[in-house]
mmCIF file as Biopython writes it, N, C-alpha, C and O atoms, coordinates in Angstrom:
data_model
#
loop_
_atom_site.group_PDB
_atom_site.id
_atom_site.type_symbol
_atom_site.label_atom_id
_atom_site.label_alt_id
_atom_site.label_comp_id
_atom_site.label_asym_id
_atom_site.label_entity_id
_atom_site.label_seq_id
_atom_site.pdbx_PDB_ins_code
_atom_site.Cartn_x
_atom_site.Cartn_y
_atom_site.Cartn_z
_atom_site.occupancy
_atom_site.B_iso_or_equiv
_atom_site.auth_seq_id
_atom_site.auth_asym_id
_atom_site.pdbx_PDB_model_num
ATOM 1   N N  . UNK A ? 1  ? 0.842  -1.173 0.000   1.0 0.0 1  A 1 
ATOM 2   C CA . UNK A ? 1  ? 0.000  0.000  0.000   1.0 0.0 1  A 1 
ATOM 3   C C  . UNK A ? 1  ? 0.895  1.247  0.000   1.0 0.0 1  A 1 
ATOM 4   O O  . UNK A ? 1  ? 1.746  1.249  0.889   1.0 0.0 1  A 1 
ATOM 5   N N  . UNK A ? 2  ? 0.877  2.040  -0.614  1.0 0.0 2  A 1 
ATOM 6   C CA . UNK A ? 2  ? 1.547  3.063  -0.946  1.0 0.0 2  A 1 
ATOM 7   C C  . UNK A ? 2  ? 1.376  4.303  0.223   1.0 0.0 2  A 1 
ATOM 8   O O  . UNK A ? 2  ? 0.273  4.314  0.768   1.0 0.0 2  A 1 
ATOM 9   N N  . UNK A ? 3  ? 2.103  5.081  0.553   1.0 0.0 3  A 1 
ATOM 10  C CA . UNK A ? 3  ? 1.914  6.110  1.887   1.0 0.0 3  A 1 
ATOM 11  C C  . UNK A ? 3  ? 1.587  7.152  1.292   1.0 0.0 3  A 1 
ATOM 12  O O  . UNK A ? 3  ? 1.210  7.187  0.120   1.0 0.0 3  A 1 
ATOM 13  N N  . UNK A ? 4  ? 1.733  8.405  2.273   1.0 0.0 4  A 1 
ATOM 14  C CA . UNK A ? 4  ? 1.298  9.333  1.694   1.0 0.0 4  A 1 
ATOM 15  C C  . UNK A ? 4  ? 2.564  9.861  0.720   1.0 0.0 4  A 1 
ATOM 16  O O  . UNK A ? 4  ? 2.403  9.953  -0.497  1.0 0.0 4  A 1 
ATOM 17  N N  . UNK A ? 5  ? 3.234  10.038 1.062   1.0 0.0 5  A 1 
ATOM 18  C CA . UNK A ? 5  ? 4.770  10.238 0.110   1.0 0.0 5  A 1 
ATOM 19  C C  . UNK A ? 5  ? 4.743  9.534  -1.749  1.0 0.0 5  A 1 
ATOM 20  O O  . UNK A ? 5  ? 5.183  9.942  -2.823  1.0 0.0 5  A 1 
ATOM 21  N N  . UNK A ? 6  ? 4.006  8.371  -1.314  1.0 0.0 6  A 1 
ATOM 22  C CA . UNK A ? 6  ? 4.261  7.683  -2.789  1.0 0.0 6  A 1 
ATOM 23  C C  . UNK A ? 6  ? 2.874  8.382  -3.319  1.0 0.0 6  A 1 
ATOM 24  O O  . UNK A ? 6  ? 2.768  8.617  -4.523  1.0 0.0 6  A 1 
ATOM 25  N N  . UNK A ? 7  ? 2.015  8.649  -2.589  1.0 0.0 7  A 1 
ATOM 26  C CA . UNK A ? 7  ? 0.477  8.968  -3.424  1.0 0.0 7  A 1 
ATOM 27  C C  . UNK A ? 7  ? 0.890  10.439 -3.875  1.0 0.0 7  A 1 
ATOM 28  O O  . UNK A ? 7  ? 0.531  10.845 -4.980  1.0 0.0 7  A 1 
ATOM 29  N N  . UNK A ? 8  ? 1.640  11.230 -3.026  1.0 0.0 8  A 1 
ATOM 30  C CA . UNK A ? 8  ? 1.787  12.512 -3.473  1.0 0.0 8  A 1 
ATOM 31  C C  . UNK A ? 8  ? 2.785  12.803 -4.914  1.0 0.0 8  A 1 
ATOM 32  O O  . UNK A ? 8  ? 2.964  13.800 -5.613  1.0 0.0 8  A 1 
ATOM 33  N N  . UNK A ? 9  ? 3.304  11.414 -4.948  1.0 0.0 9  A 1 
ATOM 34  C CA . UNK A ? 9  ? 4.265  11.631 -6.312  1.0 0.0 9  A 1 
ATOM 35  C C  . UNK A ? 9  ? 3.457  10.977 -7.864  1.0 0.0 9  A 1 
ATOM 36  O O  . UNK A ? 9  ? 3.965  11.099 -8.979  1.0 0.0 9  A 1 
ATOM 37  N N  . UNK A ? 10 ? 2.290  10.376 -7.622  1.0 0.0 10 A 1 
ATOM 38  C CA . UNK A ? 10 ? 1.327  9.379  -8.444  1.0 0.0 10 A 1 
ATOM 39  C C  . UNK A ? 10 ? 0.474  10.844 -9.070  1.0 0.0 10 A 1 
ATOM 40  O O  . UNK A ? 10 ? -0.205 11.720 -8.536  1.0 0.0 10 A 1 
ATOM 41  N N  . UNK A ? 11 ? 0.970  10.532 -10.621 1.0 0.0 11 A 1 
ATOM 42  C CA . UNK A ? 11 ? 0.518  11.899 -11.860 1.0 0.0 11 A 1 
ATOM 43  C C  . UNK A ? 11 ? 1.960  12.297 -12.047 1.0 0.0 11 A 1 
ATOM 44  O O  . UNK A ? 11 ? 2.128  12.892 -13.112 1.0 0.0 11 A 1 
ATOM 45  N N  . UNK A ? 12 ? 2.998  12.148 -11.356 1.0 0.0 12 A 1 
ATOM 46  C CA . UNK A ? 12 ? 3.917  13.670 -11.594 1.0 0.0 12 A 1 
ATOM 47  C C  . UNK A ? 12 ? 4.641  13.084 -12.402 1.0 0.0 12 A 1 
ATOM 48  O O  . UNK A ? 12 ? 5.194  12.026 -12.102 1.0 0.0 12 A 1 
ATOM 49  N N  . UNK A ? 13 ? 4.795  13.738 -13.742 1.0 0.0 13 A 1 
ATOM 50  C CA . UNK A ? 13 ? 5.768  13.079 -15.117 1.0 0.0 13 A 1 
ATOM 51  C C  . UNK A ? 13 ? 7.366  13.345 -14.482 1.0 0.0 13 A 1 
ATOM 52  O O  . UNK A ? 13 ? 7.804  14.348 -13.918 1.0 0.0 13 A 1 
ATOM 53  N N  . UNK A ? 14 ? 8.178  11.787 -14.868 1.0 0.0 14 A 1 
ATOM 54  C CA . UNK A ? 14 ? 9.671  12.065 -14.249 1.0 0.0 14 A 1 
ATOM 55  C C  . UNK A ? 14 ? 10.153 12.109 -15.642 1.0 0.0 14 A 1 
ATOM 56  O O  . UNK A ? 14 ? 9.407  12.229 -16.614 1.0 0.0 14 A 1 
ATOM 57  N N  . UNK A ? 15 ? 11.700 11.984 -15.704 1.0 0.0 15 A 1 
ATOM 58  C CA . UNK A ? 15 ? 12.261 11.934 -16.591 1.0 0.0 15 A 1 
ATOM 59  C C  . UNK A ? 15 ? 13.222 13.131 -17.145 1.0 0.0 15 A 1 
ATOM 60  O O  . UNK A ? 15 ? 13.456 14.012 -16.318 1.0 0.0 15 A 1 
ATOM 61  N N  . UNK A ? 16 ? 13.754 13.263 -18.317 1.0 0.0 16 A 1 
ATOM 62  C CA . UNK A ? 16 ? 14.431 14.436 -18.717 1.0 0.0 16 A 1 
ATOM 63  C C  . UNK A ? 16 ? 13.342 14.670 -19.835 1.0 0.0 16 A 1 
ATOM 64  O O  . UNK A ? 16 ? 13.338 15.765 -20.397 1.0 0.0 16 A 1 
ATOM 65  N N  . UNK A ? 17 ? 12.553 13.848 -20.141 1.0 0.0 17 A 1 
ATOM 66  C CA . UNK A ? 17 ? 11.521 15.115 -21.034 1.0 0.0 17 A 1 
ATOM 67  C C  . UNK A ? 17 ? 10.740 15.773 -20.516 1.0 0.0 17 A 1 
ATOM 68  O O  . UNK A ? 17 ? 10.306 16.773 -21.087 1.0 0.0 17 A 1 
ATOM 69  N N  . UNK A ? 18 ? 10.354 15.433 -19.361 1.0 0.0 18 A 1 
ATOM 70  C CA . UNK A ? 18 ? 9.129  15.944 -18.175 1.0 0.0 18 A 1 
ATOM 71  C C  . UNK A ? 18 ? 10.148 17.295 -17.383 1.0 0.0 18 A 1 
ATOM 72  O O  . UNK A ? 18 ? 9.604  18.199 -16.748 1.0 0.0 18 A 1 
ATOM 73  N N  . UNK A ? 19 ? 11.200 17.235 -17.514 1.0 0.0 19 A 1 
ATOM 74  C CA . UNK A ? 19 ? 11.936 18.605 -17.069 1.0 0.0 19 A 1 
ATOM 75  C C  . UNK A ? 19 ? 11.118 18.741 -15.589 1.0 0.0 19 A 1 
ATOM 76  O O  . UNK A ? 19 ? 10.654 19.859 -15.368 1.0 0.0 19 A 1 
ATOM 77  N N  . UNK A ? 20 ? 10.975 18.054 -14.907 1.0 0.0 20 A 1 
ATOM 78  C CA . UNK A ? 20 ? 10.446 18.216 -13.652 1.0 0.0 20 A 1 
ATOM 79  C C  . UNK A ? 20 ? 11.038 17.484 -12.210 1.0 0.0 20 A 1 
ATOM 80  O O  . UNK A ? 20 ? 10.560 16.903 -11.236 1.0 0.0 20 A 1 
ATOM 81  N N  . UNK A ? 21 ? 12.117 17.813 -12.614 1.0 0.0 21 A 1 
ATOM 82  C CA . UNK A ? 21 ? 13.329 17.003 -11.625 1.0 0.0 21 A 1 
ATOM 83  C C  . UNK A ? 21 ? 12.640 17.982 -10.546 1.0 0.0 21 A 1 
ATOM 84  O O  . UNK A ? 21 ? 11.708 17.417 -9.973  1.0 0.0 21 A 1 
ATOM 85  N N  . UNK A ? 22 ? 12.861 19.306 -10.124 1.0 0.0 22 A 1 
ATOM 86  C CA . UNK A ? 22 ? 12.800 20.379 -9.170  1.0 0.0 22 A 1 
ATOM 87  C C  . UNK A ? 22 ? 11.234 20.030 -8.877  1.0 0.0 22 A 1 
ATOM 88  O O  . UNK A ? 22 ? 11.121 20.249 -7.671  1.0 0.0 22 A 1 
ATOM 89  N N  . UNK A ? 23 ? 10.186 19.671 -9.288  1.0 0.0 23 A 1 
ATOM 90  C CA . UNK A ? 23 ? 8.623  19.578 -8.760  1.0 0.0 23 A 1 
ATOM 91  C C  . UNK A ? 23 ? 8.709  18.385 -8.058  1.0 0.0 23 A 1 
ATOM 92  O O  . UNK A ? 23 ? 7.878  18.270 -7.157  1.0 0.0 23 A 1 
ATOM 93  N N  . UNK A ? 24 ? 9.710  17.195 -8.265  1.0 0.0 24 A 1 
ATOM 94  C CA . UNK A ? 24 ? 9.780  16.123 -7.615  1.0 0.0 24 A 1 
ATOM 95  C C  . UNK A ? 24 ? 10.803 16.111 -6.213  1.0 0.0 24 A 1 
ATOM 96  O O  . UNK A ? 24 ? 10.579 15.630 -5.102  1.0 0.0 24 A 1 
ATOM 97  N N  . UNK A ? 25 ? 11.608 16.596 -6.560  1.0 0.0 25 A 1 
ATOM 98  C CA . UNK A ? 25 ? 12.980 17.130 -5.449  1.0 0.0 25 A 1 
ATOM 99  C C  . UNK A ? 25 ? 11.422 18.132 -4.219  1.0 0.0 25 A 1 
ATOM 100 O O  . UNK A ? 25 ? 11.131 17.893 -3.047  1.0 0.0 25 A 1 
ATOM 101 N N  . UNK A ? 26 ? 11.042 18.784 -4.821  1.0 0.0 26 A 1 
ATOM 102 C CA . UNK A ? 26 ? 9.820  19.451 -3.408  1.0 0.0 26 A 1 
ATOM 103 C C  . UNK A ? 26 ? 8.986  18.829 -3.015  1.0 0.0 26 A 1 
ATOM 104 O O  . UNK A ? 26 ? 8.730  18.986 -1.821  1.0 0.0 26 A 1 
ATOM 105 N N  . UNK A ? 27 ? 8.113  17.775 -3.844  1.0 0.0 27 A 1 
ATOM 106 C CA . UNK A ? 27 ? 7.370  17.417 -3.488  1.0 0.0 27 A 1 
ATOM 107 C C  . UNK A ? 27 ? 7.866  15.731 -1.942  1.0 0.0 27 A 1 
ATOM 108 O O  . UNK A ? 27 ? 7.101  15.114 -1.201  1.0 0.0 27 A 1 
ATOM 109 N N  . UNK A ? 28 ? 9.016  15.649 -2.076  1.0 0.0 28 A 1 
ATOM 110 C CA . UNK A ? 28 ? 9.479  14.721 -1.231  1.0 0.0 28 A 1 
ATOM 111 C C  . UNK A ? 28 ? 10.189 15.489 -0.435  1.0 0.0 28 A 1 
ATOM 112 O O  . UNK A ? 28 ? 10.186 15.017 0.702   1.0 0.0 28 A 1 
ATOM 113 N N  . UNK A ? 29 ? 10.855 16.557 -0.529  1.0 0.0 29 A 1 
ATOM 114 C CA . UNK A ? 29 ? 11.503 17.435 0.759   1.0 0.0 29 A 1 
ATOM 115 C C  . UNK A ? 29 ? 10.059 17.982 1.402   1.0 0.0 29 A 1 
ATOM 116 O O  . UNK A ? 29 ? 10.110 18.247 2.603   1.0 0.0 29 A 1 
ATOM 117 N N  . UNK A ? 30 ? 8.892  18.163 0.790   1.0 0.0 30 A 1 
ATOM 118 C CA . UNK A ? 30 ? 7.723  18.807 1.927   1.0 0.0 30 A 1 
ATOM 119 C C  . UNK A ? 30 ? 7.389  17.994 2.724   1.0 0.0 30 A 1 
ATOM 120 O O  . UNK A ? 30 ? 6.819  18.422 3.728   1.0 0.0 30 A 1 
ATOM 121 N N  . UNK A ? 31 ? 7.619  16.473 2.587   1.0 0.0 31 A 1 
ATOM 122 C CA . UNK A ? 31 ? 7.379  15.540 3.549   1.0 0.0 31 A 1 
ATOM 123 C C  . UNK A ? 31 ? 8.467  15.759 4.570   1.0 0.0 31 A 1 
ATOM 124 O O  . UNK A ? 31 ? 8.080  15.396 5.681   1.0 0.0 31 A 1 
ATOM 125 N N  . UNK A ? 32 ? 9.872  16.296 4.567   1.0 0.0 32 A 1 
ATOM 126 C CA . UNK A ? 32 ? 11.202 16.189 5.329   1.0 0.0 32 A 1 
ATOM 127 C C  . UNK A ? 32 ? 11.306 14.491 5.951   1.0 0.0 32 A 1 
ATOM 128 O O  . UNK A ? 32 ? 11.361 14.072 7.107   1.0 0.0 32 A 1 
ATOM 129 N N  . UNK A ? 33 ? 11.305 13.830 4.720   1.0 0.0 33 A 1 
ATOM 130 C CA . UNK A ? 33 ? 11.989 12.311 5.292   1.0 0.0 33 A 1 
ATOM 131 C C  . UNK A ? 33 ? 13.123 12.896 5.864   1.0 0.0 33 A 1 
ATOM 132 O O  . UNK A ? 33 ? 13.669 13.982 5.674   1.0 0.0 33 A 1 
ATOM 133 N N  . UNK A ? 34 ? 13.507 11.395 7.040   1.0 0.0 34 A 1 
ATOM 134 C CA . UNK A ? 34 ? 15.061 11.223 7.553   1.0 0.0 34 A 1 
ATOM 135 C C  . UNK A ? 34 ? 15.807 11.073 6.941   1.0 0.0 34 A 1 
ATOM 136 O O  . UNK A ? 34 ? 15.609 11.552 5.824   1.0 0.0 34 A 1 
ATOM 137 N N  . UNK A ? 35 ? 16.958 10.461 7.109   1.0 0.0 35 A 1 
ATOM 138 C CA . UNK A ? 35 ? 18.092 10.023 6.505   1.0 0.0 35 A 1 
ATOM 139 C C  . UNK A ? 35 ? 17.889 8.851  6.203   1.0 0.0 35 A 1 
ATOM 140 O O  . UNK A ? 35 ? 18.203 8.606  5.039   1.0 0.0 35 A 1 
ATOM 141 N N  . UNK A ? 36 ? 17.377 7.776  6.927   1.0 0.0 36 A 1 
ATOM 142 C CA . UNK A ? 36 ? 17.332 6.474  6.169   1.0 0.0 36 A 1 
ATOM 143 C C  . UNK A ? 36 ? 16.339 6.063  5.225   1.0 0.0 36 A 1 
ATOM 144 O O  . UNK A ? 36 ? 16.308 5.260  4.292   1.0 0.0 36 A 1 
ATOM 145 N N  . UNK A ? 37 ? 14.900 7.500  6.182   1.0 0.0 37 A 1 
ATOM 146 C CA . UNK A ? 37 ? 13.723 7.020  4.812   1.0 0.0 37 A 1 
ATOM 147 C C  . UNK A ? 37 ? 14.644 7.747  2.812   1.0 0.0 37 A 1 
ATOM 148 O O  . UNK A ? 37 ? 14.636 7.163  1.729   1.0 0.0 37 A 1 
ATOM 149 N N  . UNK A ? 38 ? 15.118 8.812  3.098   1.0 0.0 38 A 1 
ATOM 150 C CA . UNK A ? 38 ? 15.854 8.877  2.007   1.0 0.0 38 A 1 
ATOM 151 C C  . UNK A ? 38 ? 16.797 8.686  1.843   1.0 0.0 38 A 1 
ATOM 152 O O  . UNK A ? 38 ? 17.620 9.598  1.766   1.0 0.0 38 A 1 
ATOM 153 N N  . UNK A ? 39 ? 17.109 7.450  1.716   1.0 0.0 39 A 1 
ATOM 154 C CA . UNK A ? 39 ? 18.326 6.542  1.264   1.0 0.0 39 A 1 
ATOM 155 C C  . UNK A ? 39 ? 17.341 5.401  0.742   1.0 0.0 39 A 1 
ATOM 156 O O  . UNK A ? 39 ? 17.526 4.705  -0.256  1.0 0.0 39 A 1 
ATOM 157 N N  . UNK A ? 40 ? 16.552 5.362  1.379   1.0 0.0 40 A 1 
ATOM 158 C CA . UNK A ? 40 ? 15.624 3.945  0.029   1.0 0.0 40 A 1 
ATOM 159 C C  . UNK A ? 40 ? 15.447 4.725  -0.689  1.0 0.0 40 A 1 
ATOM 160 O O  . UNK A ? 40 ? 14.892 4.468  -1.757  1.0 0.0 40 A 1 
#
């Protein structure tokens, strides 16, 4: 089951054609994981 972290990233186009590295980089720093949750 996916958390809130994975539901908040579900729609958001990745990639280098989606040029949306920086909408994804915020949308997981507004959560402020730890250190080990970001390292998975």
């Amino acid at each position: 089951t996916p958390g809130p972290l994975e539901q908040a990233l579900v729609g958001l186009q990745v990639g280098e054609e989606a040029g949306q590295a920086p909408v994804v980089h915020h949308v997981v720093r507004s959560f402020d994981p730890c250190m080990v949750c970001t390292v998975h």
